[in-house]
C-alpha positions in Angstrom: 0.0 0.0 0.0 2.7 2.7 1.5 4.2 1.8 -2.6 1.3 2.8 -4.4 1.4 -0.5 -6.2 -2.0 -1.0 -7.8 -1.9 -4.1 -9.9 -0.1 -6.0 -6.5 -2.9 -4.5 -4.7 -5.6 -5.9 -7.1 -4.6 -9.1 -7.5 -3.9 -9.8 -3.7 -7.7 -8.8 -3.5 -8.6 -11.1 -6.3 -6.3 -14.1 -4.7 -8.2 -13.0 -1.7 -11.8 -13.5 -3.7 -10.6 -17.1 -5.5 -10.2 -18.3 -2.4 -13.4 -17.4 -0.5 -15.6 -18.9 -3.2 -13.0 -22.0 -3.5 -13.6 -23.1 0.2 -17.1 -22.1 -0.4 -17.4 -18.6 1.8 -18.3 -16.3 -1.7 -20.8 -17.5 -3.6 -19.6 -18.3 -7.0 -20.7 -14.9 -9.4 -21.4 -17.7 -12.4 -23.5 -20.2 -11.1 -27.2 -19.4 -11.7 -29.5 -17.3 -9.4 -32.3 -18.7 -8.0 -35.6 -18.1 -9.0 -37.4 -15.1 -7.1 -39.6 -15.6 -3.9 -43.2 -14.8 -4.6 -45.1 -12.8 -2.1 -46.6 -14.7 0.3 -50.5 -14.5 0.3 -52.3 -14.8 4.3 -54.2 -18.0 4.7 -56.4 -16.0 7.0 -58.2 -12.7 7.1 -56.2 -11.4 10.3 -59.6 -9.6 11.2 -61.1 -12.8 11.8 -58.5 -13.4 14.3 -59.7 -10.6 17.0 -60.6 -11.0 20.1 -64.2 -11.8 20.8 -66.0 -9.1 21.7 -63.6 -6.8 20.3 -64.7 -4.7 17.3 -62.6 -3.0 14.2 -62.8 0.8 15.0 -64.5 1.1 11.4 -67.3 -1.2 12.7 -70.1 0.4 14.9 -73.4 0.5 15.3 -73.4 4.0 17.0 -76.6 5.9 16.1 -75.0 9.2 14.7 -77.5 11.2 16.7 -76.5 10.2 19.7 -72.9 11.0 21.8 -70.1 8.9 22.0 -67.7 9.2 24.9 -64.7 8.8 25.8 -62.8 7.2 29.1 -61.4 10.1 29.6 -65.0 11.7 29.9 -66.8 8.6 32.0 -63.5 9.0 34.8 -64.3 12.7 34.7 -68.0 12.1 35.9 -67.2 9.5 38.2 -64.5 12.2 39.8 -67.4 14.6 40.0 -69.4 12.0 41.8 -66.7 11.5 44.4 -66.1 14.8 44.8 -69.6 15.3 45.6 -70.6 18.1 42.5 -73.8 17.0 42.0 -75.2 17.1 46.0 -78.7 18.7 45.4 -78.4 17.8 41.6 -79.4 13.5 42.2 -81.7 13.5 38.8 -78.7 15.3 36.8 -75.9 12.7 38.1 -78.8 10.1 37.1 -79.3 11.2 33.7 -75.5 11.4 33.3 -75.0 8.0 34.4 -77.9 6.1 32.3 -76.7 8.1 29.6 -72.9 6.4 29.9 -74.6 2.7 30.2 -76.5 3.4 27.2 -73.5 4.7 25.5 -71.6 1.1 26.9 -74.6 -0.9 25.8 -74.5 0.8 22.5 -70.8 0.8 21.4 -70.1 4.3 21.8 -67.6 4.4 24.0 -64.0 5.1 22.7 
């Protein structure tokens, strides 16, 4: 290298290449390739394979006039509760509440 000779340099390499593919470490650049992998096609839907119960988040049945709620919202109005915010409002924590078992009942919680 430190001579700057090339064509030592390039045959060393080559030596270096014969011999990989002669003890069988290179592959051999001549013999033919094989034949290309097709895709492989799934033997099963992988929607099928949810968990019962469990529903795509395209899939529901929510009627569009109607709210759908979050967890976030339904720990919100259980806080309230404990926190006592509806004392003297028993028909409005009521409502709320049969309005979130609907909304379970119905799918449209998210």
């Amino acid at each position: 290298m430190n001579a700057a000779d090339a064509p030592r340099v390039l045959r060393f390499f080559n030596g270096f290449l014969a011999e990989e593919r002669a003890t069988g470490q290179l592959p051999d650049p001549n013999a033919p390739q094989p034949a290309p992998v097709p895709p492989r096609v799934a033997a099963v839907n992988l929607v099928t394979l949810t968990a019962p119960g469990v529903r795509p988040a395209t899939d529901t049945n929510a009627p569009a006039d109607k709210p759908i709620f979050t967890h976030a919202q339904i720990r919100e109005f259980y806080s309230h509760q404990g926190r006592a915010r509806y004392v003297g409002r028993e028909q409005d924590r009521k409502n709320d509440e049969a309005e979130i078992f609907a909304a379970q009942r119905e799918g449209r919680i998210r």
